[in-house]
Gaussian input, Z-matrix of N, CA and C with variables (Angstrom, degrees):
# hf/3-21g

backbone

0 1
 N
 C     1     B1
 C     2     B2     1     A1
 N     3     B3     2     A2     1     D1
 C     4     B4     3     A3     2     D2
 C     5     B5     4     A4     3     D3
 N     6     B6     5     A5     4     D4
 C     7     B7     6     A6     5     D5
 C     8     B8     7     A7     6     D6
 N     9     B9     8     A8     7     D7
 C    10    B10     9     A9     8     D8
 C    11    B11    10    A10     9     D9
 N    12    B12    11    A11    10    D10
 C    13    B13    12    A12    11    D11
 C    14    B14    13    A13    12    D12
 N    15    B15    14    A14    13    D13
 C    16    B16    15    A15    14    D14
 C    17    B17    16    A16    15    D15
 N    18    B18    17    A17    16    D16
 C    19    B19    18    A18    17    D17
 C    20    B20    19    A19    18    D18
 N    21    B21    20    A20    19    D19
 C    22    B22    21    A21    20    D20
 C    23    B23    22    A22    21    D21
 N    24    B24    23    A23    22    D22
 C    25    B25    24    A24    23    D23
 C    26    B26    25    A25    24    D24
 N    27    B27    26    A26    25    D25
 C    28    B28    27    A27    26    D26
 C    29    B29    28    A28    27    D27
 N    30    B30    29    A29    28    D28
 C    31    B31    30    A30    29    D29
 C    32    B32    31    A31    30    D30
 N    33    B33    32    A32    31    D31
 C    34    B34    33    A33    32    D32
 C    35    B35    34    A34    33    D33
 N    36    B36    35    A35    34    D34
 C    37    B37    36    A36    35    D35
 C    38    B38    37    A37    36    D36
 N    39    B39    38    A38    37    D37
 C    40    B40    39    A39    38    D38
 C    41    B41    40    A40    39    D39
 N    42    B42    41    A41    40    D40
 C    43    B43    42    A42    41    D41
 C    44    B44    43    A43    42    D42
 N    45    B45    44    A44    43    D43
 C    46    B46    45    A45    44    D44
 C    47    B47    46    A46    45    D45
 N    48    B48    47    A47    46    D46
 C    49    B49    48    A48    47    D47
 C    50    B50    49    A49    48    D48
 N    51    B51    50    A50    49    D49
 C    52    B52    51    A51    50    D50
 C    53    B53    52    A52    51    D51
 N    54    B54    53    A53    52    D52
 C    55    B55    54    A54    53    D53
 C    56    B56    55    A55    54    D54
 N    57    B57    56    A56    55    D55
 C    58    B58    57    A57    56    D56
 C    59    B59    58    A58    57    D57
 N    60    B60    59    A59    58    D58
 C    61    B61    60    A60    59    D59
 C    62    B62    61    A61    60    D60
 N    63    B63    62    A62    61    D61
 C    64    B64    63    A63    62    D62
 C    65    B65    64    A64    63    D63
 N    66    B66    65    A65    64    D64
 C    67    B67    66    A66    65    D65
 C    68    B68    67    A67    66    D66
 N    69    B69    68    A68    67    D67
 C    70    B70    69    A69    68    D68
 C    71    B71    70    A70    69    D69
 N    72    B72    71    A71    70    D70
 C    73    B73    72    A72    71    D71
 C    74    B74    73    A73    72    D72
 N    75    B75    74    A74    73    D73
 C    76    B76    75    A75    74    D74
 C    77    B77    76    A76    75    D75
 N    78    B78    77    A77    76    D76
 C    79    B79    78    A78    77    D77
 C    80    B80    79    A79    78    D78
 N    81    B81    80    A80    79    D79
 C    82    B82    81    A81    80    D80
 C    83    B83    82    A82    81    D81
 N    84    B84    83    A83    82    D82
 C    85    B85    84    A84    83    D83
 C    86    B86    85    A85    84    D84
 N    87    B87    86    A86    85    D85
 C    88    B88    87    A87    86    D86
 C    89    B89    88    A88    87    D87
 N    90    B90    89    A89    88    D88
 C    91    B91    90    A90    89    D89
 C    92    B92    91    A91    90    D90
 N    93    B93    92    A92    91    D91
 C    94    B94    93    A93    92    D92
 C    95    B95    94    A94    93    D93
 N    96    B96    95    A95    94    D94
 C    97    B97    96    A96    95    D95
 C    98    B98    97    A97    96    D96
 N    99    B99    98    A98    97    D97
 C   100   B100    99    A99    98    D98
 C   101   B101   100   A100    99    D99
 N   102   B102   101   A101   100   D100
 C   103   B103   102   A102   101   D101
 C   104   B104   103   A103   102   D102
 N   105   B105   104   A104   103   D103
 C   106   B106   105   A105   104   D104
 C   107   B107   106   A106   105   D105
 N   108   B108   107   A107   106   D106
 C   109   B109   108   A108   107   D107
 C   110   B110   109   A109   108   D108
 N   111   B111   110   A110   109   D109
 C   112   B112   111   A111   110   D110
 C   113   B113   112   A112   111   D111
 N   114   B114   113   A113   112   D112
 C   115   B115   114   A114   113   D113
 C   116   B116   115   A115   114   D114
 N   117   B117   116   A116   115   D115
 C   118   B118   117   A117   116   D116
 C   119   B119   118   A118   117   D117
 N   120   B120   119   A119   118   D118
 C   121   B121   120   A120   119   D119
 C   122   B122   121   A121   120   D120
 N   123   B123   122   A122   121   D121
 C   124   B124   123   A123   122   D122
 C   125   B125   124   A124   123   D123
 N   126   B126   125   A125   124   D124
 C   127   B127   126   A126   125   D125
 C   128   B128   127   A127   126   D126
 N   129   B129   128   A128   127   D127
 C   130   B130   129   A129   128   D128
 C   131   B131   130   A130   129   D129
 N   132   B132   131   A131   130   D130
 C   133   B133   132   A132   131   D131
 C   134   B134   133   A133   132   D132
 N   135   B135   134   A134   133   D133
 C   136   B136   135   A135   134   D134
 C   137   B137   136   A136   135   D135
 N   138   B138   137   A137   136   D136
 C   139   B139   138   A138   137   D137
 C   140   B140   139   A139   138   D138
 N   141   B141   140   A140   139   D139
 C   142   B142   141   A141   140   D140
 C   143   B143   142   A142   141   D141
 N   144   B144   143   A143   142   D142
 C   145   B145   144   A144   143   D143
 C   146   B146   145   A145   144   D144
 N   147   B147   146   A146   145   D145
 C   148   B148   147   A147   146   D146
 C   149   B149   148   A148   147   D147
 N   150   B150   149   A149   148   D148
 C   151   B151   150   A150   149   D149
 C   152   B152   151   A151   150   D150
 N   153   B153   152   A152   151   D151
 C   154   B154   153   A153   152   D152
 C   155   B155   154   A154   153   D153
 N   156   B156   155   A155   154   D154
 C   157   B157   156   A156   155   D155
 C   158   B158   157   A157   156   D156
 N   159   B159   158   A158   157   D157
 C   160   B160   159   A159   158   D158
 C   161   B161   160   A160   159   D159
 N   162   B162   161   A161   160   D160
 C   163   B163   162   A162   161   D161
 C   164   B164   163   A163   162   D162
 N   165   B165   164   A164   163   D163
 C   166   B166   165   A165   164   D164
 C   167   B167   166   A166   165   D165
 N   168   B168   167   A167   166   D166
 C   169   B169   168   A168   167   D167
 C   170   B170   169   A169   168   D168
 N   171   B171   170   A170   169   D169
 C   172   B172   171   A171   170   D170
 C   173   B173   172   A172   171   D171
 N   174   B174   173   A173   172   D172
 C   175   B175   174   A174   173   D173
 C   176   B176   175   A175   174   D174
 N   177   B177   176   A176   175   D175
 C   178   B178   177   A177   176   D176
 C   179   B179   178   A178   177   D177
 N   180   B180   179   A179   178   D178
 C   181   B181   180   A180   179   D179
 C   182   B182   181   A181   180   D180
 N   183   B183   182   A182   181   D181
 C   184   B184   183   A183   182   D182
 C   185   B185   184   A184   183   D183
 N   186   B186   185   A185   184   D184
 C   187   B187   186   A186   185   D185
 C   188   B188   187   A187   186   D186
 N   189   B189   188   A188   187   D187
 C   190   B190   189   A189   188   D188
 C   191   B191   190   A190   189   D189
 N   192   B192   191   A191   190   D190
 C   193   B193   192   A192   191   D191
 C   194   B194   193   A193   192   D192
 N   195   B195   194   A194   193   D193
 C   196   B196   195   A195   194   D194
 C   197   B197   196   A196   195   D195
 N   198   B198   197   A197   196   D196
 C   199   B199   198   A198   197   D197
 C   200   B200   199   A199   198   D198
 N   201   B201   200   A200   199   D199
 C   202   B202   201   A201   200   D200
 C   203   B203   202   A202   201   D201
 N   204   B204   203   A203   202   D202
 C   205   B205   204   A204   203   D203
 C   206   B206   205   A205   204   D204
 N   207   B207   206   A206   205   D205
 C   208   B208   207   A207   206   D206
 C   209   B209   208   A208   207   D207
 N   210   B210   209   A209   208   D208
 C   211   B211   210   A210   209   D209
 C   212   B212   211   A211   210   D210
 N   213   B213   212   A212   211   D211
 C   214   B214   213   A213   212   D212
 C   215   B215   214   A214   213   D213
 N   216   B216   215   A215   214   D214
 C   217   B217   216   A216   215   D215
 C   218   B218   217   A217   216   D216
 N   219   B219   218   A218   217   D217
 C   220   B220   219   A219   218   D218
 C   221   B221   220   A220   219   D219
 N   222   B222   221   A221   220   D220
 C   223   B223   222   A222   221   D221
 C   224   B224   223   A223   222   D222
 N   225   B225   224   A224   223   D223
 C   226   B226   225   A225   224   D224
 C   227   B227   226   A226   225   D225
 N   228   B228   227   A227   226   D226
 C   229   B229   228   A228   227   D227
 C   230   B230   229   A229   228   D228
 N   231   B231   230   A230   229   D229
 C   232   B232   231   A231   230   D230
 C   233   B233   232   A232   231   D231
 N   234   B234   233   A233   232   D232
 C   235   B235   234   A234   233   D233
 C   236   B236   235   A235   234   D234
 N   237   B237   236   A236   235   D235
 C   238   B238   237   A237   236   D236
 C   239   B239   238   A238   237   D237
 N   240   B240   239   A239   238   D238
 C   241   B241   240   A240   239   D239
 C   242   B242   241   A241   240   D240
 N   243   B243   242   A242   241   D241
 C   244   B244   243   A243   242   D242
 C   245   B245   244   A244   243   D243
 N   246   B246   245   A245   244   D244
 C   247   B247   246   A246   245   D245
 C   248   B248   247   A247   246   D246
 N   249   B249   248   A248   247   D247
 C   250   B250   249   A249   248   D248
 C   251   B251   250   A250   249   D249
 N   252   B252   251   A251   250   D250
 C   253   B253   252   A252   251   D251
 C   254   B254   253   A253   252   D252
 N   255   B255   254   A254   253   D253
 C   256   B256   255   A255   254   D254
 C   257   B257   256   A256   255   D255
 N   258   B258   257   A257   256   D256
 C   259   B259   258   A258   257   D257
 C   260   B260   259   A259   258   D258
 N   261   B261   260   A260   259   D259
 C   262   B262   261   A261   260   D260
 C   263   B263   262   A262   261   D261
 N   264   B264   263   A263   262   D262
 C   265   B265   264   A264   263   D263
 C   266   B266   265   A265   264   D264
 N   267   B267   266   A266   265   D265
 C   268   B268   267   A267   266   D266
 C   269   B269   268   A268   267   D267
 N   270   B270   269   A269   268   D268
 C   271   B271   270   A270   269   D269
 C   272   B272   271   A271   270   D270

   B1=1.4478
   B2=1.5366
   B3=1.4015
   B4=1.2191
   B5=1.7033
   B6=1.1871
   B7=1.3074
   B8=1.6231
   B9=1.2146
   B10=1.2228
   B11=1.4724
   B12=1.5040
   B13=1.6537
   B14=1.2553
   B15=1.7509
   B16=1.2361
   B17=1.5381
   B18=1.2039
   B19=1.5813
   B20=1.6630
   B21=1.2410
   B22=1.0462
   B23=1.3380
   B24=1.1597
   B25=2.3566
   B26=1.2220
   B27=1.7675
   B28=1.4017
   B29=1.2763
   B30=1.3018
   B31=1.1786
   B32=1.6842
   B33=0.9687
   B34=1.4708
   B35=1.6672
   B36=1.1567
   B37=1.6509
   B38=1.3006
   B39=1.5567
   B40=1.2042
   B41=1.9335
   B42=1.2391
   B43=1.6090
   B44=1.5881
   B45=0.9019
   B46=1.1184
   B47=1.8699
   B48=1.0166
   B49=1.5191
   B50=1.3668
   B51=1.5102
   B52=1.7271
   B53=1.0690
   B54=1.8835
   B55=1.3981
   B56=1.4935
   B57=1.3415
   B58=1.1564
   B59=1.2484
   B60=1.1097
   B61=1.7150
   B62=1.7562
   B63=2.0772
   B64=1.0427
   B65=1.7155
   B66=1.4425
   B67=1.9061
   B68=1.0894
   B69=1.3294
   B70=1.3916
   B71=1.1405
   B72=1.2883
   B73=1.6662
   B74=1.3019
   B75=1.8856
   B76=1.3607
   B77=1.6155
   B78=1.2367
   B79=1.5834
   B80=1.7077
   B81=1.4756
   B82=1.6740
   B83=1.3808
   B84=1.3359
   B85=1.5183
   B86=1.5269
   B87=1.5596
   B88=1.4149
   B89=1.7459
   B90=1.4079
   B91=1.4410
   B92=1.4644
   B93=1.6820
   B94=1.3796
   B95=1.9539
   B96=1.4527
   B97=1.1312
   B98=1.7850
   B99=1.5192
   B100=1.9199
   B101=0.9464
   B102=1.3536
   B103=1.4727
   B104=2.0400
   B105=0.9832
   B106=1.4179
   B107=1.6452
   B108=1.3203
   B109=1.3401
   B110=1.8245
   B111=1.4294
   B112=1.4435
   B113=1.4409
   B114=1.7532
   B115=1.2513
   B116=1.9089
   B117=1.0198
   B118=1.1990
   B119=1.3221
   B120=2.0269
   B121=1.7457
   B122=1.9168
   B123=0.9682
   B124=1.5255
   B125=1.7782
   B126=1.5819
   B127=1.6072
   B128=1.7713
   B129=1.2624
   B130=1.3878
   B131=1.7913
   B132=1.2456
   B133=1.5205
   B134=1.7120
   B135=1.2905
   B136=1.6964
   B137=0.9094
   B138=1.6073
   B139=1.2165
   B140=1.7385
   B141=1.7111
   B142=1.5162
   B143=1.4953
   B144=1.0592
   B145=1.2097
   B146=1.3065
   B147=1.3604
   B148=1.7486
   B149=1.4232
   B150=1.3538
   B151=1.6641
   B152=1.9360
   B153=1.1532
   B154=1.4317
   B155=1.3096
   B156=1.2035
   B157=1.5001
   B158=1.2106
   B159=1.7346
   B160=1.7254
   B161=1.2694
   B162=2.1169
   B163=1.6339
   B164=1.5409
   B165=1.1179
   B166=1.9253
   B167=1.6773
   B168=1.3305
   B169=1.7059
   B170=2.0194
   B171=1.3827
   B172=1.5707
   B173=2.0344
   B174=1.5016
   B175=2.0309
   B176=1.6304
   B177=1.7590
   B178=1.6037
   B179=1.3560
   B180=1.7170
   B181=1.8252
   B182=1.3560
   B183=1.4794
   B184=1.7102
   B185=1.7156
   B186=1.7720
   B187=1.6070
   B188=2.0771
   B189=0.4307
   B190=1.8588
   B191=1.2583
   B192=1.7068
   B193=1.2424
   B194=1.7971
   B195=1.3191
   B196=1.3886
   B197=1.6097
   B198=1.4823
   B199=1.0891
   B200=1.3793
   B201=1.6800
   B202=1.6312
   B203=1.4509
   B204=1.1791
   B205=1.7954
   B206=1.7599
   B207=1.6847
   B208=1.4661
   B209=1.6688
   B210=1.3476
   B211=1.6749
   B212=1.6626
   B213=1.1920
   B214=1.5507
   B215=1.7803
   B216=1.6428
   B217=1.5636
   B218=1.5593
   B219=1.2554
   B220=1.7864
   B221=1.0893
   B222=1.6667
   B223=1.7705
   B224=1.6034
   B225=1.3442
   B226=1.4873
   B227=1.3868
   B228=1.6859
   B229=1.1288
   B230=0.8667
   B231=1.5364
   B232=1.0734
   B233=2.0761
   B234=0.8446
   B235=1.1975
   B236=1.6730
   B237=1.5882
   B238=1.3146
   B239=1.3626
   B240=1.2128
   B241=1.3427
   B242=1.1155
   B243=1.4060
   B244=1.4428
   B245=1.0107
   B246=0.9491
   B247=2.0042
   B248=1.1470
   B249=2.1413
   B250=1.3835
   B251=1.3693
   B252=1.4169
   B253=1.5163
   B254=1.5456
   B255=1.1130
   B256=1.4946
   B257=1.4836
   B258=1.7481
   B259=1.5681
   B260=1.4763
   B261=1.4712
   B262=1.4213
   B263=1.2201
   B264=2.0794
   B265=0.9290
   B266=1.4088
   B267=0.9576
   B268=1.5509
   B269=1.6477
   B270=1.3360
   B271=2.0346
   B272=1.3870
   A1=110.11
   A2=126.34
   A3=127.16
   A4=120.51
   A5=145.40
   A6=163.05
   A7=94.52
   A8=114.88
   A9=94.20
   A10=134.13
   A11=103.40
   A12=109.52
   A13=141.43
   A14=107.20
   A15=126.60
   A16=79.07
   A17=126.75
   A18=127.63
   A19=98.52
   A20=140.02
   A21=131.89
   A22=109.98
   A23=110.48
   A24=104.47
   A25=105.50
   A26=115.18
   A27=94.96
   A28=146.78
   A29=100.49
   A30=119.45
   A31=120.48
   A32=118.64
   A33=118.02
   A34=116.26
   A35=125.80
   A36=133.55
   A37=108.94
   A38=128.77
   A39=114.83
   A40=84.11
   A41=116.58
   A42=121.12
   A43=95.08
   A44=148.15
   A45=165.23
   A46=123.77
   A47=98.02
   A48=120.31
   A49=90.38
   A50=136.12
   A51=124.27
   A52=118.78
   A53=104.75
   A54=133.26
   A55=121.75
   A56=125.42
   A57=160.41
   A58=120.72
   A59=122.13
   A60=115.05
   A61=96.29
   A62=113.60
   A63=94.31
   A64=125.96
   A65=99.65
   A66=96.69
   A67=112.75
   A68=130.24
   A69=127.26
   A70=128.71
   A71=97.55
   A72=124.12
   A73=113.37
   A74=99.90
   A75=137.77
   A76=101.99
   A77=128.60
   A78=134.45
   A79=106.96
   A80=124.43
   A81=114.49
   A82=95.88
   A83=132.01
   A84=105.00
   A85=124.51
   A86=111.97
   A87=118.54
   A88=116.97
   A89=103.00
   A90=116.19
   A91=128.37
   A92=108.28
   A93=114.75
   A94=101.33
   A95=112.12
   A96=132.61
   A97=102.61
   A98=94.58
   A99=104.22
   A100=107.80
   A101=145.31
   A102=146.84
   A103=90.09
   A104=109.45
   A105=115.93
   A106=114.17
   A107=107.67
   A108=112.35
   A109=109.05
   A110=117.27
   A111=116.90
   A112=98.58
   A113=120.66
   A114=119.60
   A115=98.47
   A116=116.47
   A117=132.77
   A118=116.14
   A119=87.72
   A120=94.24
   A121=123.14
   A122=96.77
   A123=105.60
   A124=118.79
   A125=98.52
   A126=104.47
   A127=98.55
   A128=121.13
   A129=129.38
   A130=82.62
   A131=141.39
   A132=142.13
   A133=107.33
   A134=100.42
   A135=94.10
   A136=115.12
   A137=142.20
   A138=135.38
   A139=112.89
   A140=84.23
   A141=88.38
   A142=137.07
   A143=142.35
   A144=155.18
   A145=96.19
   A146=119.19
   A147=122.76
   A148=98.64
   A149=112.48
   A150=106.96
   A151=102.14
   A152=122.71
   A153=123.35
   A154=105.00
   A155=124.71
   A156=113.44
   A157=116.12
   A158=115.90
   A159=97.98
   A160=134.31
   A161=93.55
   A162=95.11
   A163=107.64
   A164=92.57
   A165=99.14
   A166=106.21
   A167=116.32
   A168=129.29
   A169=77.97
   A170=103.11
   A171=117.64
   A172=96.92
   A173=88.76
   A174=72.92
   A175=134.37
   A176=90.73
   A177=102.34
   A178=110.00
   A179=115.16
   A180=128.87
   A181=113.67
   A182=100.66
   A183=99.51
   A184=106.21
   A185=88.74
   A186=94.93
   A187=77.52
   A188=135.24
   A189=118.20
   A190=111.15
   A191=112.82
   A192=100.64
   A193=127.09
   A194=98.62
   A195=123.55
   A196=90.53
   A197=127.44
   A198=142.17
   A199=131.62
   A200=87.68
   A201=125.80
   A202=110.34
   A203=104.69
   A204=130.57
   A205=105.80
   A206=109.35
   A207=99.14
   A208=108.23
   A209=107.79
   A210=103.96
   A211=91.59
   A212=115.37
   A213=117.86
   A214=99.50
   A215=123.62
   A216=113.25
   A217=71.55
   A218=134.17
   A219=121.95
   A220=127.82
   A221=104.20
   A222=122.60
   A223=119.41
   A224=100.06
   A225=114.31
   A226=95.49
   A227=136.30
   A228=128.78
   A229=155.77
   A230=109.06
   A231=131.78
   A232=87.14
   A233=142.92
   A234=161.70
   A235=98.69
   A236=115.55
   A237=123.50
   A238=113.25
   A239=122.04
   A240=133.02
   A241=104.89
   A242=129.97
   A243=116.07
   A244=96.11
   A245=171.56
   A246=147.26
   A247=92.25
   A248=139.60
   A249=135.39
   A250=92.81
   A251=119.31
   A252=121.95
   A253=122.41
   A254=106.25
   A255=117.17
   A256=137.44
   A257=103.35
   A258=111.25
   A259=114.95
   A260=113.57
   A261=93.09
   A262=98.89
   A263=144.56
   A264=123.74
   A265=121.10
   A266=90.48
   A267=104.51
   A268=114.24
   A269=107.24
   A270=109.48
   A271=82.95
   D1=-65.38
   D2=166.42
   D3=-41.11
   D4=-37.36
   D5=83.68
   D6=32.58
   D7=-93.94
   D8=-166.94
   D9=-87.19
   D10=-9.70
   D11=142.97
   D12=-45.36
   D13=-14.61
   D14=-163.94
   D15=-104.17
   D16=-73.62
   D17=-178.15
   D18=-33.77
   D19=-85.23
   D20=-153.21
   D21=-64.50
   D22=-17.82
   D23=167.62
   D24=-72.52
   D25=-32.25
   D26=166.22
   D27=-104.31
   D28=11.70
   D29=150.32
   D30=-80.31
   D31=-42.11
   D32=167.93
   D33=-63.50
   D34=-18.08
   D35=166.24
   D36=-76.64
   D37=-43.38
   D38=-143.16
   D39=-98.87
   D40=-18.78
   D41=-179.95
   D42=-74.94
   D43=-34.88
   D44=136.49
   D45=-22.67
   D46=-50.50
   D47=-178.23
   D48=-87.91
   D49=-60.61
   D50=-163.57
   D51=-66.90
   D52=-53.96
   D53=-172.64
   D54=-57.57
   D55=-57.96
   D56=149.59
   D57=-50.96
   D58=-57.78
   D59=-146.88
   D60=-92.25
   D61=-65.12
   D62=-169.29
   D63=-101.78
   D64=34.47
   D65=147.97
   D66=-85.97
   D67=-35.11
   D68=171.75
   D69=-40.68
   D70=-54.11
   D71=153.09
   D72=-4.35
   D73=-93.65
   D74=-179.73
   D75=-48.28
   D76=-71.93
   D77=166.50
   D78=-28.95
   D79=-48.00
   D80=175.79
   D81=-80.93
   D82=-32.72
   D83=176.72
   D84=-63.94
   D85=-36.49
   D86=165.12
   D87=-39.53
   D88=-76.25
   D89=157.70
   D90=-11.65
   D91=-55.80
   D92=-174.77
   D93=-69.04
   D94=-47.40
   D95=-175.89
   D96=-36.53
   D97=-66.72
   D98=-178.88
   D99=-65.63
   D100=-32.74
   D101=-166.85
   D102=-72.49
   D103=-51.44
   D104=-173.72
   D105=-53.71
   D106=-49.19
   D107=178.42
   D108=-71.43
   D109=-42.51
   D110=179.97
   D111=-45.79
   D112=-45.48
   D113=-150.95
   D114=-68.83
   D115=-57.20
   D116=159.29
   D117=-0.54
   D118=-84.09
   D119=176.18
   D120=-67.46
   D121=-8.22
   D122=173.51
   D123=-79.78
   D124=-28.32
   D125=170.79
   D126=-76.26
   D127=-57.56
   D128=-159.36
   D129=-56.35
   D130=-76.09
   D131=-176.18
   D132=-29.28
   D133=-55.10
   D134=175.68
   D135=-68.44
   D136=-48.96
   D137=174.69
   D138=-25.60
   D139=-80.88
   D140=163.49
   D141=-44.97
   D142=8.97
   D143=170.08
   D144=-94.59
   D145=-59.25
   D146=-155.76
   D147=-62.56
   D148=-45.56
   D149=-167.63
   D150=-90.39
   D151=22.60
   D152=154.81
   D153=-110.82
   D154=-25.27
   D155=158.77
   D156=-54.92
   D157=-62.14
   D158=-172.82
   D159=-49.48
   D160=-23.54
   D161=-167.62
   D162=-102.34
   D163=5.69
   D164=152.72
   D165=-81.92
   D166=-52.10
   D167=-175.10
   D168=-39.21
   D169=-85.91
   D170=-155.75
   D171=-32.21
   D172=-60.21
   D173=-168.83
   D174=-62.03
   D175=-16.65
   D176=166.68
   D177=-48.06
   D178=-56.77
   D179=-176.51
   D180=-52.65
   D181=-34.10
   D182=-158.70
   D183=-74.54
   D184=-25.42
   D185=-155.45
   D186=-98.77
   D187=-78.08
   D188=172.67
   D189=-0.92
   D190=-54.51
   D191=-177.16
   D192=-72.08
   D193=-43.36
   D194=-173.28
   D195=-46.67
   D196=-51.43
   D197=-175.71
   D198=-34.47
   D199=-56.69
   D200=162.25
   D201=-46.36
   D202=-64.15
   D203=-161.83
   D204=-64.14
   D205=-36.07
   D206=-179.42
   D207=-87.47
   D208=7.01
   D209=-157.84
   D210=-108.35
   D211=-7.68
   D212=174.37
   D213=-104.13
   D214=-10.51
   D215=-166.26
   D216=-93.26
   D217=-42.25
   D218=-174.88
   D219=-48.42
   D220=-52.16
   D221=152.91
   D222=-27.77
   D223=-64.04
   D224=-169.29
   D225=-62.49
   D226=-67.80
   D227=172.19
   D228=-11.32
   D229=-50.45
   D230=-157.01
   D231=-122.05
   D232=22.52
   D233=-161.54
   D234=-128.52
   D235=-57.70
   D236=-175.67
   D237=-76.35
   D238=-23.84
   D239=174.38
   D240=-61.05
   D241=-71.88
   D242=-170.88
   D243=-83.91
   D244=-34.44
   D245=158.50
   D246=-18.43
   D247=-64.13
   D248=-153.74
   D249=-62.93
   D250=-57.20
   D251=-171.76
   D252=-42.68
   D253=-50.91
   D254=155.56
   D255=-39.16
   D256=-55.92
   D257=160.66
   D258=-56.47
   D259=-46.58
   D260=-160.06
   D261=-75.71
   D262=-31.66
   D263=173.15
   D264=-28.88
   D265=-60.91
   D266=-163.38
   D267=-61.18
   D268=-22.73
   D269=170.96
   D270=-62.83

């Protein structure tokens, strides 16, 4: 009796150990595998984010400036205008 209690624990361990234990195994190694690549594509995504940020940063400046630049050609414009208004009064 003990004998084959001993057989069937080890048989119940080692079904246990094949069955059970190392697909699990294989399944967390899979796991680690995808987790690795997500991590991956999640750096490559940020990357890409960072450098659409700058070149958002850059067109904010450009267009600030451009901004700047037509609001002084309006100035100037409209500056020369009445200077013309002026001359021709004055012919």
């Amino acid at each position: 009796m003990l004998v084959a209690a001993s057989v069937l624990l080890a048989a119940l361990l080692l079904y246990v150990l094949f069955v059970g234990y190392l697909p699990a195994k294989h399944k967390v190694g899979g796991l680690e595998q995808e987790l690795k690549t997500l991590y991956r594509r999640e750096a490559e995504i940020q990357t890409k984010l960072t450098q659409q940020d700058h070149r958002y940063a850059l067109r904010e400046r450009q267009l600030t400036a451009l901004t700047a630049e037509r609001d002084l050609l309006v100035k100037r414009l409209e500056a020369l205008e009445r200077e013309l208004e002026l001359l021709r009064r004055r012919l």
